[in-house]
N, C-alpha and C positions, 0 to 999 in steps of 0.2 A: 539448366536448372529450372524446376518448375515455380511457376508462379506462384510467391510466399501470401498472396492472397488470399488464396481458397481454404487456407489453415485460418484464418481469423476466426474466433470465435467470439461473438458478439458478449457471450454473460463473462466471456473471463474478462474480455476487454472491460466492463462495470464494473467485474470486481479489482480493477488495477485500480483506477478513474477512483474509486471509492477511497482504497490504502491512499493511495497518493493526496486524495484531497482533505484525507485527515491528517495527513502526516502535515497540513498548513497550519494545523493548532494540535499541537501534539499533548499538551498539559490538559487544558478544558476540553478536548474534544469536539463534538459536532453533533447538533440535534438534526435529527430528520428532517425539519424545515430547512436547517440550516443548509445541508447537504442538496437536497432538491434546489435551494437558490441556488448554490455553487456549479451545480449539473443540470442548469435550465434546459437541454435535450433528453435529460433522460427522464424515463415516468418516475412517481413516487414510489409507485409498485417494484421495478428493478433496484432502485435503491436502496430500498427497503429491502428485498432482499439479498442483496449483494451483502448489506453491513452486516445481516446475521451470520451469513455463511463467513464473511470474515472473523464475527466472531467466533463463533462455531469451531473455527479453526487456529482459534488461539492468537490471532494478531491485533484483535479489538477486544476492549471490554466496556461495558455499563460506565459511563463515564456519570462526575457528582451531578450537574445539570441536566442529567438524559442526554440521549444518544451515546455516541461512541466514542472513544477514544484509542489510537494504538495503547499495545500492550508493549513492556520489554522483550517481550520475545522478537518481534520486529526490531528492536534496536540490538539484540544479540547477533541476528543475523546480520545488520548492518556491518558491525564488530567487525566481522567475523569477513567480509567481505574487505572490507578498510585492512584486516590484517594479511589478507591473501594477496590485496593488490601491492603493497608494503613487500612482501618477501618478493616477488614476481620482479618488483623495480631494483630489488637487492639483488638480485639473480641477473637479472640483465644489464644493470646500471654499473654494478659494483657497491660495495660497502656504505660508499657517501648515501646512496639514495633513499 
C-alpha cells in the first residue's frame, strides 16, 4: 500500500481545521480574529481564505457578529450520516440497535 502521506493536501487540511473549529460555536459563529487565535499556526491569509471557500460552498454563512457560522446544510449532512450509521448497526446488530 502506498504511503497515505503524499495525498495530504495542505488547503484542504485548513479547510477541515476551519469547519471543525466553527462547528465549537455553532449558533454565534466565529470572527476572523477569533478563528486566527483558535488556529495560532495558521496565517490569517489561509484562514481567511479557507472560511470563504467554505462559504462559497454552502457550509458557512455571514454570521450576526461577522465572521462565520456553519449553515444547516452541514447539519443535514450530519443527519444523514447519524441516519446511515443507525441502519448499518440495524443490519448488522439486529432490530434492537
Amino acid at each position: 500500500m502506498a504511503d497515505r502521506e503524499q495525498y495530504r493536501n495542505g488547503s484542504q487540511q485548513v479547510l477541515m481545521r476551519v469547519v471543525e473549529t466553527l462547528g465549537a460555536r455553532p449558533i454565534e459563529g466565529m470572527t476572523l480574529r477569533q478563528l486566527v487565535a483558535a488556529l495560532p499556526d495558521l496565517s490569517q491569509d489561509r484562514i481567511y481564505r479557507a472560511a470563504l471557500n467554505v462559504e462559497m460552498y454552502g457550509w458557512a454563512e455571514a454570521a450576526p457578529g461577522g465572521g462565520w457560522r456553519l449553515t444547516p446544510a452541514l447539519t443535514l449532512f450530519s443527519q444523514r450520516m447519524r441516519m446511515a450509521l443507525a441502519d448499518m448497526g440495524r443490519a448488522y446488530l439486529g432490530a434492537d440497535a
